[in-house]
Backbone of each chain as nested JSON, in Angstrom:
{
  "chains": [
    {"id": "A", "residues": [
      {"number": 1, "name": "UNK", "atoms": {"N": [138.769, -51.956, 200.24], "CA": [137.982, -50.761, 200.597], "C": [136.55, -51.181, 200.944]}},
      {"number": 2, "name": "UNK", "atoms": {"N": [136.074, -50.733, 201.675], "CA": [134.612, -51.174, 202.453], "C": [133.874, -49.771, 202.591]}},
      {"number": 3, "name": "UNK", "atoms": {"N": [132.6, -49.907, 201.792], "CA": [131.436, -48.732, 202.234], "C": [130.913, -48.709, 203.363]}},
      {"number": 4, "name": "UNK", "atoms": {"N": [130.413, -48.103, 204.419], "CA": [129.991, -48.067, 205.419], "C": [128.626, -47.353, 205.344]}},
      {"number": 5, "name": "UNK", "atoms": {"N": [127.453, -47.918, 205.826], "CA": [126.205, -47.287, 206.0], "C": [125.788, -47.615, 207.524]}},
      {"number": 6, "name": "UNK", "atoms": {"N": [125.975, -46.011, 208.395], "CA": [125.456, -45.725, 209.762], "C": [124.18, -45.433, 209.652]}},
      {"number": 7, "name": "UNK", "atoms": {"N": [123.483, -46.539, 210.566], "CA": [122.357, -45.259, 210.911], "C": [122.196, -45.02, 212.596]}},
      {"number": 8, "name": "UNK", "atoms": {"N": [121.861, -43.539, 213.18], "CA": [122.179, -43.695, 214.372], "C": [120.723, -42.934, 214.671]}},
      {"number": 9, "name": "UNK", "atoms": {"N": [120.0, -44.017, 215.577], "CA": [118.508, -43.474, 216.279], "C": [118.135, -43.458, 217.78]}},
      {"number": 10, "name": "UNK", "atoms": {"N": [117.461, -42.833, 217.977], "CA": [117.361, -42.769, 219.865], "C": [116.524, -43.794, 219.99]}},
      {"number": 11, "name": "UNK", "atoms": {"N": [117.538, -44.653, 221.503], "CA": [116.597, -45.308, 222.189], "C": [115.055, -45.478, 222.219]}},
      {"number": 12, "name": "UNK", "atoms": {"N": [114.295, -46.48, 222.033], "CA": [112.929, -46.523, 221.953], "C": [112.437, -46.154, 223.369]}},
      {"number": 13, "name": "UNK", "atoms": {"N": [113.142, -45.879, 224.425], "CA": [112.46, -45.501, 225.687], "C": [112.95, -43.541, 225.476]}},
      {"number": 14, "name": "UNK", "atoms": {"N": [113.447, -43.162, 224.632], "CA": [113.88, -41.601, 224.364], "C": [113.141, -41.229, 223.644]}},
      {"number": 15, "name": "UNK", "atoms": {"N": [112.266, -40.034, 224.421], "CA": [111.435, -39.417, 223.362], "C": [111.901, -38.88, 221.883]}},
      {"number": 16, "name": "UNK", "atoms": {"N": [111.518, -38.63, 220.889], "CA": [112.007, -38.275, 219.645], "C": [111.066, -36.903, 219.449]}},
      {"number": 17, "name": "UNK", "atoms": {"N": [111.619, -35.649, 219.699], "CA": [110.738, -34.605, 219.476], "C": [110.626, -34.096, 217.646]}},
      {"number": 18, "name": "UNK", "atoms": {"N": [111.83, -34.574, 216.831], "CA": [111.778, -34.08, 215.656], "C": [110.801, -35.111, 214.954]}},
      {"number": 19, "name": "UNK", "atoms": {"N": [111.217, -36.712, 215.347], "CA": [110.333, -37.298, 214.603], "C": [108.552, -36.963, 215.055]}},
      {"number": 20, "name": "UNK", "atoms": {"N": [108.322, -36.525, 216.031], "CA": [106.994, -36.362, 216.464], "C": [106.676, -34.365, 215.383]}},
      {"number": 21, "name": "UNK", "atoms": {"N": [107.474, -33.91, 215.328], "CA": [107.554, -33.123, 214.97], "C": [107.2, -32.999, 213.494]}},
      {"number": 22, "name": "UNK", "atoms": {"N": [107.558, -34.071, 212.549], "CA": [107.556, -34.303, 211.534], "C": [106.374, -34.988, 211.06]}},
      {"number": 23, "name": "UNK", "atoms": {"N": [105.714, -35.493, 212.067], "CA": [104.589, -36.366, 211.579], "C": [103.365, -35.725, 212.269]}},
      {"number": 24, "name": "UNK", "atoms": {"N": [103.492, -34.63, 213.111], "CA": [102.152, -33.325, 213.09], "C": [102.443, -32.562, 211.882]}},
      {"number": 25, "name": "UNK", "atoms": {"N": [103.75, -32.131, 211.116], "CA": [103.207, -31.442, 209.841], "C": [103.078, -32.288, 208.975]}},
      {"number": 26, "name": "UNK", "atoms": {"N": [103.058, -33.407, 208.803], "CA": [102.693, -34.478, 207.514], "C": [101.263, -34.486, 208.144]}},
      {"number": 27, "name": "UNK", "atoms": {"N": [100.579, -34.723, 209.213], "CA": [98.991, -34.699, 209.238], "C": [98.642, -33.696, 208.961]}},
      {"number": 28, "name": "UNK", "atoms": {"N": [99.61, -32.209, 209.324], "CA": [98.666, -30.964, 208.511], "C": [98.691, -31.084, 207.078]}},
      {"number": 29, "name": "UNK", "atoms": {"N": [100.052, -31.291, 206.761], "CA": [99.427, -31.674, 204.943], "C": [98.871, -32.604, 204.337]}},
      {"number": 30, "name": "UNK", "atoms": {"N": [97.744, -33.439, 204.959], "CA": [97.245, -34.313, 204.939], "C": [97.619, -35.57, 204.192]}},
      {"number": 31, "name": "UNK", "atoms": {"N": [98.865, -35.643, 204.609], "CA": [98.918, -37.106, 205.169], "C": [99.177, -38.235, 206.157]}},
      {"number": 32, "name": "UNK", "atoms": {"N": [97.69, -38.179, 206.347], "CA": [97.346, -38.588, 207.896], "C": [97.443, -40.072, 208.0]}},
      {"number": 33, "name": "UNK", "atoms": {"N": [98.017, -40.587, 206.638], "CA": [98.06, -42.19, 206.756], "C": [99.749, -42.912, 207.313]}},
      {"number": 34, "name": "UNK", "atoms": {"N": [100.635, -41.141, 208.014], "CA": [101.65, -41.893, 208.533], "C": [101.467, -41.941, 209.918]}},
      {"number": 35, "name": "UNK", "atoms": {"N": [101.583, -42.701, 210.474], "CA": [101.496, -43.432, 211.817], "C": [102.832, -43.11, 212.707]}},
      {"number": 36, "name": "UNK", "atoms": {"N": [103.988, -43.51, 212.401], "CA": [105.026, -42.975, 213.133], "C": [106.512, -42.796, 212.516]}},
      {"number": 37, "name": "UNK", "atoms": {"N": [106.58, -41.588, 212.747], "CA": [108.097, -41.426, 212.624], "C": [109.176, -41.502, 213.507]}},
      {"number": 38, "name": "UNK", "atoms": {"N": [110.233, -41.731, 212.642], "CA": [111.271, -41.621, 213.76], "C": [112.862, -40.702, 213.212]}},
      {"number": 39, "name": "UNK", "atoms": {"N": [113.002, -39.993, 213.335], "CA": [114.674, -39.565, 212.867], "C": [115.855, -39.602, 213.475]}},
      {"number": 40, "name": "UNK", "atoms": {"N": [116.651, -39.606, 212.291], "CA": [117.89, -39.797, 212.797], "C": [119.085, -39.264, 212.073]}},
      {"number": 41, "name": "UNK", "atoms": {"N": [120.331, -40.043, 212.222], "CA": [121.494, -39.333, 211.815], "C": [122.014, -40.612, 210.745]}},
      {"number": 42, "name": "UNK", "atoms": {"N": [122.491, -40.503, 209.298], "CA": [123.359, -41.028, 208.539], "C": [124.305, -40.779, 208.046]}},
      {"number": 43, "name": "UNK", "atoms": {"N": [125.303, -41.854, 208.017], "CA": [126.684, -42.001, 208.11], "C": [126.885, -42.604, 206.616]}},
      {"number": 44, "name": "UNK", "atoms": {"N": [127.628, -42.344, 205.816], "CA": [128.036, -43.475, 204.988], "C": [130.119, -43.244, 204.656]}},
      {"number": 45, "name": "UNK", "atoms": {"N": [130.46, -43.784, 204.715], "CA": [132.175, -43.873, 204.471], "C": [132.553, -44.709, 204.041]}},
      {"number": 46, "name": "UNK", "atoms": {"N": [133.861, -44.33, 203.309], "CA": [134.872, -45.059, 202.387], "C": [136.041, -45.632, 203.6]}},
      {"number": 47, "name": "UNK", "atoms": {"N": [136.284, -46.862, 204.02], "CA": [137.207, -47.132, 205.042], "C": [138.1, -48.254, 204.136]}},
      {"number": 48, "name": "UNK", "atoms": {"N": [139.428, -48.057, 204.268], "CA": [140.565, -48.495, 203.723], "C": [140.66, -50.081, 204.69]}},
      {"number": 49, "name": "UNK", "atoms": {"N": [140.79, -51.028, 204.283], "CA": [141.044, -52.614, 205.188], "C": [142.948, -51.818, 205.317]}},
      {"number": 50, "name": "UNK", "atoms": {"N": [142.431, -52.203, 206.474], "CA": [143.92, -51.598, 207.334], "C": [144.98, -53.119, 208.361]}},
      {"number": 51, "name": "UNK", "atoms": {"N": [143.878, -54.186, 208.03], "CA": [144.12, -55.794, 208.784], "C": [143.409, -55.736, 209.798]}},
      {"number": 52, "name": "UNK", "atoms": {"N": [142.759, -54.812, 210.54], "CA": [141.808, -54.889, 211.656], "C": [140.452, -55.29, 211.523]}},
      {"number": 53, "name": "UNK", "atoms": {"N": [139.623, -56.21, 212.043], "CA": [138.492, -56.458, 211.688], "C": [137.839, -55.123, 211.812]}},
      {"number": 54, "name": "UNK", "atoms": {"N": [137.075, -54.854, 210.757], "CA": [136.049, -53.64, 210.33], "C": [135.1, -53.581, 210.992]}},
      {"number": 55, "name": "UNK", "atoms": {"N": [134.475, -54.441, 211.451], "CA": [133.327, -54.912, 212.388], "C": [133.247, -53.639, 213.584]}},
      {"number": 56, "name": "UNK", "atoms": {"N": [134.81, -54.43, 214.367], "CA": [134.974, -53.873, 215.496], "C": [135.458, -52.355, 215.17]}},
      {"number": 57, "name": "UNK", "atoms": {"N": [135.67, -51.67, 214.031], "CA": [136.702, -50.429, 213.724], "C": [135.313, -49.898, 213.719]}},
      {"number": 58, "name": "UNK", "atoms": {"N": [134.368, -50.127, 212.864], "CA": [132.825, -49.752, 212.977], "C": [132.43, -48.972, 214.43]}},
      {"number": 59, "name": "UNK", "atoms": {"N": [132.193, -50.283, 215.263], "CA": [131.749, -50.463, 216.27], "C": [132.14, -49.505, 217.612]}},
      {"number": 60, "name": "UNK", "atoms": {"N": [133.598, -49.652, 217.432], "CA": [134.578, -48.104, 218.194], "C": [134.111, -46.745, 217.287]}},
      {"number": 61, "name": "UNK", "atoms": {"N": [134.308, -46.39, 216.237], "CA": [133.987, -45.436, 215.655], "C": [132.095, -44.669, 216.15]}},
      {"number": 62, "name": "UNK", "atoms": {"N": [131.614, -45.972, 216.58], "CA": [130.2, -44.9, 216.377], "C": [129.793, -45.027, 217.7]}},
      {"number": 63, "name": "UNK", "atoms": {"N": [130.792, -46.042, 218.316], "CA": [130.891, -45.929, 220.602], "C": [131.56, -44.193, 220.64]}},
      {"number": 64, "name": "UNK", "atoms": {"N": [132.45, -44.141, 219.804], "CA": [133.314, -43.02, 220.694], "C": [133.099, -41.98, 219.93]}},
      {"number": 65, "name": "UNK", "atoms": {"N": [132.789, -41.748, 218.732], "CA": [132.207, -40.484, 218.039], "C": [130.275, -40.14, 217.574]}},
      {"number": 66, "name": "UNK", "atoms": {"N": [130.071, -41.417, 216.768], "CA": [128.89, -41.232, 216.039], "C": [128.169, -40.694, 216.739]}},
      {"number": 67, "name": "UNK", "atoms": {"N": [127.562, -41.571, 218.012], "CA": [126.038, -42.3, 218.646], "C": [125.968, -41.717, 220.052]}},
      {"number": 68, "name": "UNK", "atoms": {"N": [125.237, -41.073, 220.739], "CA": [125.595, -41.349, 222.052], "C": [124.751, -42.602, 222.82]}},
      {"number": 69, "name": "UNK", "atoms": {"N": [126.096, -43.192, 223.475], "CA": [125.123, -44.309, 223.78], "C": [124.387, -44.561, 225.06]}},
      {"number": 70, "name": "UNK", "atoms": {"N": [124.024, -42.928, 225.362], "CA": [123.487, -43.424, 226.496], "C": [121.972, -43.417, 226.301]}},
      {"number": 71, "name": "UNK", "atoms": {"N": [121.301, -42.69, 225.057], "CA": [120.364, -42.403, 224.662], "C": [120.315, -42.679, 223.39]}},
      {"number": 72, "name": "UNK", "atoms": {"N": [121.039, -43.378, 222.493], "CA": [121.283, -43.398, 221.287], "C": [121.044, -44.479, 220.813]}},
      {"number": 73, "name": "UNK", "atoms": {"N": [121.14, -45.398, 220.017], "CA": [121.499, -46.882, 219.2], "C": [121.65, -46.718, 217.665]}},
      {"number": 74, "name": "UNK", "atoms": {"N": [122.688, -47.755, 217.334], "CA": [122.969, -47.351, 215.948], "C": [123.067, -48.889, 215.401]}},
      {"number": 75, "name": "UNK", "atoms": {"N": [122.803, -48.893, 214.342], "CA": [123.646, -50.138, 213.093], "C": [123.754, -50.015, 212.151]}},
      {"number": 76, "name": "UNK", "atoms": {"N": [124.459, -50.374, 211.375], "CA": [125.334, -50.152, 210.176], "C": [125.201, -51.734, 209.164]}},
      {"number": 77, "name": "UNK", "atoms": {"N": [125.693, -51.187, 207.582], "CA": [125.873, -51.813, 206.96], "C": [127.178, -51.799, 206.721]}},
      {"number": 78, "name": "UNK", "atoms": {"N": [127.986, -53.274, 205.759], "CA": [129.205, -52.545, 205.602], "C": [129.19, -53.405, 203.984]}},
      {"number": 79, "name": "UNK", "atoms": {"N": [129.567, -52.768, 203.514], "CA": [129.474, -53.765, 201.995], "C": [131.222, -53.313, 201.087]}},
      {"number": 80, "name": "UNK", "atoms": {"N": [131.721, -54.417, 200.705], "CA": [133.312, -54.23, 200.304], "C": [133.374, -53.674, 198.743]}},
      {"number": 81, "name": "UNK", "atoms": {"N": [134.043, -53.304, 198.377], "CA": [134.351, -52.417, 196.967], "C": [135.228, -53.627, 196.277]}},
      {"number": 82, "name": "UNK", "atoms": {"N": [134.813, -53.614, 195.221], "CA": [136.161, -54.805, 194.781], "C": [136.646, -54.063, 193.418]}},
      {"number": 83, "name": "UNK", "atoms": {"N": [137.897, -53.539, 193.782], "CA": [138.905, -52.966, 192.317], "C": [139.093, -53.412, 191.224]}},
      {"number": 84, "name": "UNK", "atoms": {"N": [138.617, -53.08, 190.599], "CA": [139.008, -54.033, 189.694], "C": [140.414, -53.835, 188.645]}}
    ]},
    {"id": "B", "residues": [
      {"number": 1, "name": "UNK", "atoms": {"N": [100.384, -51.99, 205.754], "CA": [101.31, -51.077, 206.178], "C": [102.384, -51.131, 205.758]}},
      {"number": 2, "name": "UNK", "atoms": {"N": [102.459, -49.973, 205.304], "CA": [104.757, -50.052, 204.838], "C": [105.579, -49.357, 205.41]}},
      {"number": 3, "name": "UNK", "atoms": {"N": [106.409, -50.242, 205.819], "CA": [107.687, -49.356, 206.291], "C": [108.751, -48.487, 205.932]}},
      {"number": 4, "name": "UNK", "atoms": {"N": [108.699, -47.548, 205.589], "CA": [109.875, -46.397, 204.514], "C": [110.745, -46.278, 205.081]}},
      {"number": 5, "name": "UNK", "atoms": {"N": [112.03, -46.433, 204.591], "CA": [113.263, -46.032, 205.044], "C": [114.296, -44.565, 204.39]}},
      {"number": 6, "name": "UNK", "atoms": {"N": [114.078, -43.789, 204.264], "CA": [114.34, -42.557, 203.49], "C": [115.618, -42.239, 203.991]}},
      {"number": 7, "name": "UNK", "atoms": {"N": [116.876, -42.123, 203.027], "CA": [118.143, -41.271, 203.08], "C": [118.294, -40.057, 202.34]}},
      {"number": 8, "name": "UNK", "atoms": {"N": [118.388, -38.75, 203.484], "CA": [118.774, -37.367, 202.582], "C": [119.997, -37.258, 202.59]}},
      {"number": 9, "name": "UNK", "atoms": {"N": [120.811, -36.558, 201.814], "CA": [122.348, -36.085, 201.865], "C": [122.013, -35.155, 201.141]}},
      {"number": 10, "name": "UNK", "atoms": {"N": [123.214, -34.334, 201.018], "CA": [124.188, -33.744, 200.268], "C": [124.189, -33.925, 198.351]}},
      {"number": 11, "name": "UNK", "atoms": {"N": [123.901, -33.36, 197.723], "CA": [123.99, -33.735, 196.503], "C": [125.455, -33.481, 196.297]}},
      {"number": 12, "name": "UNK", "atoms": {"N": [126.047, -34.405, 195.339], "CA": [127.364, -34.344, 195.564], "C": [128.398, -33.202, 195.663]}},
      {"number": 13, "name": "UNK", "atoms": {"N": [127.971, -32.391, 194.403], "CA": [128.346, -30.503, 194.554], "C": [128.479, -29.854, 195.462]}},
      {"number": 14, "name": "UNK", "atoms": {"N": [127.383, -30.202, 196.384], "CA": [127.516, -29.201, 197.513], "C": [128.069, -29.784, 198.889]}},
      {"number": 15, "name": "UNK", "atoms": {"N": [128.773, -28.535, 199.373], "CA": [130.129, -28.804, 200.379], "C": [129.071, -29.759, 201.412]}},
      {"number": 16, "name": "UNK", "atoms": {"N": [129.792, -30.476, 201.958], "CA": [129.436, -31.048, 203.506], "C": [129.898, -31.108, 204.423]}},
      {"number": 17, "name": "UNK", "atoms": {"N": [130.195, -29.799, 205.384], "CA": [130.93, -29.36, 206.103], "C": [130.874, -30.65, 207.497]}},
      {"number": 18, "name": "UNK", "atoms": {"N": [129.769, -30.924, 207.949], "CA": [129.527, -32.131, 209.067], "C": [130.429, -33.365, 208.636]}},
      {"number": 19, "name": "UNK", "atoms": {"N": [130.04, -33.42, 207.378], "CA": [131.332, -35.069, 206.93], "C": [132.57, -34.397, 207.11]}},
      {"number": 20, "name": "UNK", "atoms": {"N": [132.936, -33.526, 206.78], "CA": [134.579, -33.005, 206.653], "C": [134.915, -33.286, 207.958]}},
      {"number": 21, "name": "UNK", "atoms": {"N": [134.108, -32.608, 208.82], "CA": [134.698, -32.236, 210.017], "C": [134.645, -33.787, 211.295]}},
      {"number": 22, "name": "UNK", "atoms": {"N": [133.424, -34.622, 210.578], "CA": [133.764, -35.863, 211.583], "C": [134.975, -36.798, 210.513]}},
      {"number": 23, "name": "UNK", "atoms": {"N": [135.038, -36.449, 209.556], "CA": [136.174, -37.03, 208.922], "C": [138.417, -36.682, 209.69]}},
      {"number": 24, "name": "UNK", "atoms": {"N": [137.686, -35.583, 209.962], "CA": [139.173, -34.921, 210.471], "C": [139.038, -35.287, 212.005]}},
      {"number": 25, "name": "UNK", "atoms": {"N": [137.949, -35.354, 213.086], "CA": [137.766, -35.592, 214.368], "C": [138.223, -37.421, 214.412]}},
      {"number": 26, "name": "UNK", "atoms": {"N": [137.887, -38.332, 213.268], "CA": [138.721, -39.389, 213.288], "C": [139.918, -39.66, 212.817]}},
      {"number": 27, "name": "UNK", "atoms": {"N": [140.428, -38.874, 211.815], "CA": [141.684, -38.998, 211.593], "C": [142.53, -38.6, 212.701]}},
      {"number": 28, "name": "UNK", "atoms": {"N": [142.138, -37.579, 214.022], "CA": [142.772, -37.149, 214.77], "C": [142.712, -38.601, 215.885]}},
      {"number": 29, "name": "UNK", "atoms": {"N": [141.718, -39.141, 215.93], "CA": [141.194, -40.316, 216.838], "C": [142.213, -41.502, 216.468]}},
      {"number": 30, "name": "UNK", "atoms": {"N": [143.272, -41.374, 215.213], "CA": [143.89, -42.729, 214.556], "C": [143.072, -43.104, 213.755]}},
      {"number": 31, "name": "UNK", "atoms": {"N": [142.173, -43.307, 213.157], "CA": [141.321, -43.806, 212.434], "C": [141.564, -43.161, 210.706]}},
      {"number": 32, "name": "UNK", "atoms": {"N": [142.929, -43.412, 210.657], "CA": [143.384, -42.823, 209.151], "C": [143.036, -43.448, 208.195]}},
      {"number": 33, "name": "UNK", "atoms": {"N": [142.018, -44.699, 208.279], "CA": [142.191, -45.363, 206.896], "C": [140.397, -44.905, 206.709]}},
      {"number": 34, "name": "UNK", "atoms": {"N": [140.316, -44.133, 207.354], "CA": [138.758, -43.32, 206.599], "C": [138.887, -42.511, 205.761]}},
      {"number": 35, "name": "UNK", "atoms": {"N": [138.185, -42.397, 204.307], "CA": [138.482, -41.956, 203.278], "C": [137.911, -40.819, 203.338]}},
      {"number": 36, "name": "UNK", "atoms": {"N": [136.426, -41.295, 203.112], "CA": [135.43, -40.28, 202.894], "C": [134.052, -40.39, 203.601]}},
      {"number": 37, "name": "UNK", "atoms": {"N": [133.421, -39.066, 204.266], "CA": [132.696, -39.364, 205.408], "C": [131.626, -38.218, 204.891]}},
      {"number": 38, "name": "UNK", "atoms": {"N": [130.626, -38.835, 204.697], "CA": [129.209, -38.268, 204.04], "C": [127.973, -37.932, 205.639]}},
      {"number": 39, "name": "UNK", "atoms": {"N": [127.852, -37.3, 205.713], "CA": [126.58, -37.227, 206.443], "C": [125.145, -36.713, 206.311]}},
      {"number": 40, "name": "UNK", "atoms": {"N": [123.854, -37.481, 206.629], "CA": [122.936, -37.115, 206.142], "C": [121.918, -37.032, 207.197]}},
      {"number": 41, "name": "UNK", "atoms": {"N": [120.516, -37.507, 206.847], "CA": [119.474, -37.545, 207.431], "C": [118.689, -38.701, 207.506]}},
      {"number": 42, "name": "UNK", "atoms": {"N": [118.492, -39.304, 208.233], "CA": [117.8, -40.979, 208.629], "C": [116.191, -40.994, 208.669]}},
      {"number": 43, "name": "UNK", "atoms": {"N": [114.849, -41.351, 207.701], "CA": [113.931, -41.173, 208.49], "C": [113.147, -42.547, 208.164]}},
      {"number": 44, "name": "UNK", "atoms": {"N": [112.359, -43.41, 209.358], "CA": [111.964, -44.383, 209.225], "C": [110.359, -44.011, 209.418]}},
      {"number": 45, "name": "UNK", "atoms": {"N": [109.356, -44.508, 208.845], "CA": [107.87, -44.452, 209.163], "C": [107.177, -45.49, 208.649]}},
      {"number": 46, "name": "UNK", "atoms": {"N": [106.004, -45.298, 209.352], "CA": [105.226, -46.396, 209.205], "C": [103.789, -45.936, 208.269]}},
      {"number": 47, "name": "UNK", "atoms": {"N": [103.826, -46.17, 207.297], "CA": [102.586, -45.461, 206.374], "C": [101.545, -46.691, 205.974]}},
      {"number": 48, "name": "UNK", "atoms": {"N": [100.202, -45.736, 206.292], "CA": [99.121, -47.141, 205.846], "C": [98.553, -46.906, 204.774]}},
      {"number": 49, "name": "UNK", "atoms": {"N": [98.439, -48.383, 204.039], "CA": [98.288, -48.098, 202.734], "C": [96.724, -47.727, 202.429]}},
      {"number": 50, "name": "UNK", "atoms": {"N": [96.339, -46.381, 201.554], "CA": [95.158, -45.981, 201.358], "C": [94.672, -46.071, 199.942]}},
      {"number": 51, "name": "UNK", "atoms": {"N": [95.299, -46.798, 199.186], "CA": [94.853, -47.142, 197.934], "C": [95.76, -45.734, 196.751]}},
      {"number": 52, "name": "UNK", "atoms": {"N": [96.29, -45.333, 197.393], "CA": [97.514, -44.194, 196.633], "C": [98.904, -45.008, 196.294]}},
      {"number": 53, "name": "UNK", "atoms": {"N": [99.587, -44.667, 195.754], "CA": [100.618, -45.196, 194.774], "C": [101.573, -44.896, 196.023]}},
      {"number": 54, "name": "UNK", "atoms": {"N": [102.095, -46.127, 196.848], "CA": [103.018, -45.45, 198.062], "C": [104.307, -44.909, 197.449]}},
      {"number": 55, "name": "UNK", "atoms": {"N": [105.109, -45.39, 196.612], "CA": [106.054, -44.2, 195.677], "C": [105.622, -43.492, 195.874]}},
      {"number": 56, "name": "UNK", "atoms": {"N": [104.764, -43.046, 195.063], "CA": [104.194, -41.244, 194.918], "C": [104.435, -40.614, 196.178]}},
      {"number": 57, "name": "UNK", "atoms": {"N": [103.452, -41.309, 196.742], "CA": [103.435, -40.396, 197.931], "C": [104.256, -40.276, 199.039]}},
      {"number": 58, "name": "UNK", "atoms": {"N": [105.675, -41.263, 199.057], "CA": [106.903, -40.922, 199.559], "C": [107.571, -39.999, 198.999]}},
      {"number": 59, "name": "UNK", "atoms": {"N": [107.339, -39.957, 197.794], "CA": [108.328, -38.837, 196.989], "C": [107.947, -37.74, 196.808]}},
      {"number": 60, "name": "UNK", "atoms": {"N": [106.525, -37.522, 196.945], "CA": [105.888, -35.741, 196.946], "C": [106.329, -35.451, 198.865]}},
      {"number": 61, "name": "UNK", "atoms": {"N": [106.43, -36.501, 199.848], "CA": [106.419, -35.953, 201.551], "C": [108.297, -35.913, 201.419]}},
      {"number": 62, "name": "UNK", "atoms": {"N": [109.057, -36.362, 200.22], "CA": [110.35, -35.624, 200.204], "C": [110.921, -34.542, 200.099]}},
      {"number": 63, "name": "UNK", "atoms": {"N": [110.287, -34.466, 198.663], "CA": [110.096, -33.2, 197.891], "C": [109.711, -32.222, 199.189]}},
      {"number": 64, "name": "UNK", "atoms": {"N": [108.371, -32.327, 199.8], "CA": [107.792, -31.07, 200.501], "C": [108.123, -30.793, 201.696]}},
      {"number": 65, "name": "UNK", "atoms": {"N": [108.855, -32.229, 202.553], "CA": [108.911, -31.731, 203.718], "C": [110.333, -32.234, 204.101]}},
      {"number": 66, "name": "UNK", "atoms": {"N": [111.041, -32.928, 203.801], "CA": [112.085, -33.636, 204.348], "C": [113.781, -33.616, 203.784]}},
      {"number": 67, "name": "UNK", "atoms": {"N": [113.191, -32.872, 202.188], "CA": [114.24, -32.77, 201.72], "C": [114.42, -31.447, 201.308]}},
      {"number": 68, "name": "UNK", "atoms": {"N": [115.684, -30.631, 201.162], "CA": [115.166, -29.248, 200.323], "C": [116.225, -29.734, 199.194]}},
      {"number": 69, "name": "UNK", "atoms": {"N": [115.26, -29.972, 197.955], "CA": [115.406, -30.432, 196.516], "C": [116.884, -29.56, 196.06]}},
      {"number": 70, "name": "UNK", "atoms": {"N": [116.63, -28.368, 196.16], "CA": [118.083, -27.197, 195.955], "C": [119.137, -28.053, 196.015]}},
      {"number": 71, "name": "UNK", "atoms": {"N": [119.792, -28.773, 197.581], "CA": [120.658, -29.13, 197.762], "C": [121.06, -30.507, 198.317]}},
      {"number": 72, "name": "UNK", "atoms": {"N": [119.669, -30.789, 198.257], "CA": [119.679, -32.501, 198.887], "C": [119.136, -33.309, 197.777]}},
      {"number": 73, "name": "UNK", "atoms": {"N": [119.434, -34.738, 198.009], "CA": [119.262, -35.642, 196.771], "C": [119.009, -36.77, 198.313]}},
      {"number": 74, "name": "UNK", "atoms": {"N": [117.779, -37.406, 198.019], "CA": [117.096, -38.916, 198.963], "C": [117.161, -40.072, 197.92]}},
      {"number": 75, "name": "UNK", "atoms": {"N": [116.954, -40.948, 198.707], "CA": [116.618, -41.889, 198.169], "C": [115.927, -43.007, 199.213]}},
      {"number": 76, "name": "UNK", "atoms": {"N": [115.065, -43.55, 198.977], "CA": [114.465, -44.985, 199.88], "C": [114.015, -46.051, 199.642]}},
      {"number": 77, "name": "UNK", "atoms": {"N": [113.469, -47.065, 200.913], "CA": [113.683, -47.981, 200.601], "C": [112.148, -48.447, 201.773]}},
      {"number": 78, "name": "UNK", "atoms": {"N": [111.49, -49.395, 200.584], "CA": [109.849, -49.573, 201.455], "C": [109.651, -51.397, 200.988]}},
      {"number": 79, "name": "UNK", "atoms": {"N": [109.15, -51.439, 202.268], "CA": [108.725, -52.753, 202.423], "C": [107.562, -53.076, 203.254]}},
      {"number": 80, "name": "UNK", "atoms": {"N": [107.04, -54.138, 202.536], "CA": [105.331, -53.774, 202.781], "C": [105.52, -55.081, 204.2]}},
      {"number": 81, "name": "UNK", "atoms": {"N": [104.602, -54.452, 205.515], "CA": [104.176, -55.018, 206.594], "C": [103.149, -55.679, 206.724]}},
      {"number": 82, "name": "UNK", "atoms": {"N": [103.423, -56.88, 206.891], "CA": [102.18, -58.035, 206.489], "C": [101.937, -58.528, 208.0]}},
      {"number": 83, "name": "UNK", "atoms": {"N": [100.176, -57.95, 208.136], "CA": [100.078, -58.113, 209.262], "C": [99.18, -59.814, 209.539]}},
      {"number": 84, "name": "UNK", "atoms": {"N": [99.454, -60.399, 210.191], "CA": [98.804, -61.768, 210.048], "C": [97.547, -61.973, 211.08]}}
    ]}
  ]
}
């Protein structure tokens, strides 16, 4: 069994209106010592080793559902569960 | 400068209708050996340090703006930017 940690953020050439959004009301509540935000979307899942490299099961999973990739970018962690 | 990495979710109690439903959009995709599919909120920033306790003051801009305490549970992760 393998944990999965997505994170999925827009392109650095894609404007980010929430993260800009988020860091004019952190300067109204004065704290004006954050510089930049950015938001996004997290993923975390329980994935069963099925014999397919996970890598690539990852990798399809957040091409064809998560991320869009035309404006999007994502990476992930994947860390294994061991039963004991 | 530090870099914050902040995860909101779901406190476990409360339903998470977005995981359910990308959980069932991959099981329909073949992707049956996904267990369990959590979804949250991603936020990365760049905060300069002003002589304030940067804990603190990640965890009061959770509390007030990023998380609603009721039903979300964060957690993060900061690492200090060493500028040379």
């Amino acid at each position: 069994m393998f944990n999965v940690k997505i994170f999925v953020t827009y392109k650095e050439s894609i404007l980010d209106p929430q993260g800009e959004a988020i860091k004019t009301a952190l300067h109204r509540m004065d704290y004006t010592n954050v510089n930049q935000v950015v938001q996004g979307k997290y993923f975390e899942m329980q994935i069963k080793h099925n014999g397919q490299d996970i890598n690539e099961e990852v990798d399809q999973i957040c091409d064809q559902l998560l991320a869009n990739v035309n404006t999007e970018s994502y990476r992930f962690e994947i860390s294994e569960l061991v039963e004991g």
